[in-house]
C-alpha positions, 0 to 999 in steps of 0.5 A, a space after each residue: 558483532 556487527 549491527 544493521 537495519 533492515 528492510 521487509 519488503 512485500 515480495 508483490 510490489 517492493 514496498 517496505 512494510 518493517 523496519 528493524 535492526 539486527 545481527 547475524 541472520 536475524 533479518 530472515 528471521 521470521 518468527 516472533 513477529 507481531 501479528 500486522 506482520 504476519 498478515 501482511 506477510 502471508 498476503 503479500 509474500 517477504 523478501 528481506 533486505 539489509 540497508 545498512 550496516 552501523 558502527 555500533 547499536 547506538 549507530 543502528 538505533 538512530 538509523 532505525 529511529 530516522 527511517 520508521 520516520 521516514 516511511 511512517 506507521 500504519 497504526 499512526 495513520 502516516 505510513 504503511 510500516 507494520 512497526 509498533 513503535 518509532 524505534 530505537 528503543 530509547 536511542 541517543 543522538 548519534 551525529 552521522 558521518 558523511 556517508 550515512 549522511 549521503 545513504 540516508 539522502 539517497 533513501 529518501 529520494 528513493 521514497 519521494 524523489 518522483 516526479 508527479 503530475 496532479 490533476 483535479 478530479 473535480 473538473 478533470 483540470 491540470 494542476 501542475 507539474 512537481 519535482 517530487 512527492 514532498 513538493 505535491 505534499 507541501 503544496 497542496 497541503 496534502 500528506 505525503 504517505 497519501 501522496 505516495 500512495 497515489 503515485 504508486 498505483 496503491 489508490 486512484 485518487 487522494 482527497 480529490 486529486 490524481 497523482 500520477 508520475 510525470 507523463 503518465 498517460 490518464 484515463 479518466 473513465 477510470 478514474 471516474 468510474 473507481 475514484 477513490 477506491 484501493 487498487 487491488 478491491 478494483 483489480 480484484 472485482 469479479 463480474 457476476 451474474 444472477 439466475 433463477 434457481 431454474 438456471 433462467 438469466 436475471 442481470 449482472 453485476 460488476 461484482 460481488 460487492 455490487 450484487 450485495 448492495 443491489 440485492 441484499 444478499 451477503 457479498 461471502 455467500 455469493 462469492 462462495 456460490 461463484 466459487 462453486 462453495 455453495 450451489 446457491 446464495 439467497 434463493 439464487 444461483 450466482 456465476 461468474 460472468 463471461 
């Protein structure tokens, strides 16, 4: 029977977050999994993919080996793959022909052969322009997984630079005002406000998470009270600002 790799992609983005291999149906087989990916699965929704197909299970160990390689693990803190392991399950070296050879090229341009432009948050300053993430990486001395992520639109900034792709217009109130912080909690920040429990009007917030630290009540129970979970949240009632 025929061995592959396959690819688990977040059905939201297209990013890859497991690699395995296997026969038959085994890559829309979902069950059995580990529990990183079924988190992330249910978050983010599954949309398999198969990569290659091997001449052999040595052939479609050393693929799995190079590409978890490739993308990095989450629990190594070098990539965003749910993967415990580096794959292979004790792979040899297998001497790729030139047409894996060229696929495998082909997958890393996919992942890293984006054109960046780099700015300095610091003093907002241009620093050049790059081929690729690998050329940012190398570069600035940076980690290619934080690089990525950057250009992706998954973080505003990575240890104090911008990344965008090349000609990518910037807008540095924006960036100010979120630097540092994960696209989606910024995508997700709902405005809410304050009132007495006699409906009067007491301020504003930007979110949930800003009233908490303002105000000392949990960040949960005003979220519920927005929701309309609970009709108040620590002597207040909580609404979504329109």
């Amino acid at each position: 029977m025929s061995h592959y790799v396959y690819f688990h992609r977040k059905a939201t983005d297209g990013s890859v977050f497991y690699i395995g291999i296997g026969t038959g149906d085994r890559y829309r087989y979902f069950l059995n999994r580990n529990k990183h990916w079924h988190n992330t699965a249910n978050k983010y929704g599954v949309v398999p993919e198969i990569v290659v197909y091997c001449d052999d299970y040595n052939h479609a160990k050393s693929w799995e080996v190079y590409l978890i390689g490739l993308y990095g693990r989450n629990d190594l803190g070098n990539g965003h793959l749910v993967n415990k392991t580096a794959g292979g399950d004790g792979a040899v070296d297998y001497k790729h022909d030139d047409t894996s050879k060229s696929l495998m090229k082909k997958l890393k341009m996919d992942k890293y052969g984006i054109p960046c432009d780099v700015y300095k948050v610091s003093d907002r300053s241009f620093v050049g322009s790059f081929d690729c993430i690998m050329d940012v990486s190398r570069s600035l001395g940076l980690e290619s997984s934080g690089v990525s992520a950057c250009v992706r639109r998954r973080t505003i900034t990575f240890k104090g630079y911008v990344i965008l792709r090349k000609g990518e217009v910037i807008d540095w109130e924006y960036i100010l005002n979120n630097s540092g912080k994960h696209i989606a909690s910024v995508r997700n920040s709902t405005p809410v406000s304050r009132y007495t429990l006699d409906g009067e009007y007491i301020d504003s917030f930007k979110s949930a998470s800003e009233a908490c630290r303002v105000t000392g009540v949990a960040q949960t129970t005003i979220s519920h009270c927005v929701k309309g979970k609970a009709k108040t949240a620590g002597g207040f009632i909580w609404r979504k600002t329109v």
